[in-house]
N, C-alpha and C positions, 0 to 999 in steps of 0.2 A: 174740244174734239168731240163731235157728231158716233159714239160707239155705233149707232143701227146703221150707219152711211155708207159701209161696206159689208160684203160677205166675208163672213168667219167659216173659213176652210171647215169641215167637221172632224180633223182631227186636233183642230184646239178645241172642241166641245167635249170630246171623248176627256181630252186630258185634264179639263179642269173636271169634268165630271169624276172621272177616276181615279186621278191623283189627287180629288180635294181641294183642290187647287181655287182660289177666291179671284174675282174677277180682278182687284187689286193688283193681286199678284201675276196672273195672266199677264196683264197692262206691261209691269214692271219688268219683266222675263223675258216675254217671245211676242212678235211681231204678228203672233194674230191674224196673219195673212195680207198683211201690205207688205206689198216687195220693194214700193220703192216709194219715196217721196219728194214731190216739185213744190217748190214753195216760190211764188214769183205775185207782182203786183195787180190788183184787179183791173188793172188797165192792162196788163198784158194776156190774161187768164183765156181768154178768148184763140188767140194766136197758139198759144200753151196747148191747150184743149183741142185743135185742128192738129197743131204736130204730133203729137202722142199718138192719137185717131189714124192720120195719117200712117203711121207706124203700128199698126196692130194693138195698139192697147189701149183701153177704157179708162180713162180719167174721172174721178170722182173728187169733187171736194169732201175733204171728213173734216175742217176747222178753220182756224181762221190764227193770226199771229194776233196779240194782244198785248198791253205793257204788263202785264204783270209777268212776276217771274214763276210760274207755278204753270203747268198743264190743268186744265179744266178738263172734266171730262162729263157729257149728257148721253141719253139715252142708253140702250141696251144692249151689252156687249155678247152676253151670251141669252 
């Protein structure tokens, strides 16, 4: 999972700033400001990406699915 891929609303930067709170933990807790996620084939992602669009909202890839059983996570969340 891409952390810089999206914008983090600024009241999760307040909260991990204030409460202390470690990116880790951020990750594990709250949502960080994805509201919603579509996970579909990259043979369809194109089609995915029009209908969402279509619909007032901005689709972003932040990752990809893998065989392992663990979330990855690169760049920088806060």
């Amino acid at each position: 999972m891409d952390l810089s891929s999206w914008h983090l609303p600024p009241i999760f930067k307040w909260l991990a700033t204030n409460g202390n709170i470690s990116e880790n933990e951020m990750l594990k807790t709250f949502n960080c400001g994805i509201g919603m996620t579509v996970i579909c084939s990259e043979y369809c992602k194109d089609e995915v990406f029009s209908l969402l669009e279509k619909n007032g909202e901005n689709p972003t890839i932040i990752g990809e699915v893998t065989n392992t059983n663990k979330v990855h996570y690169f760049g920088d969340l806060i």
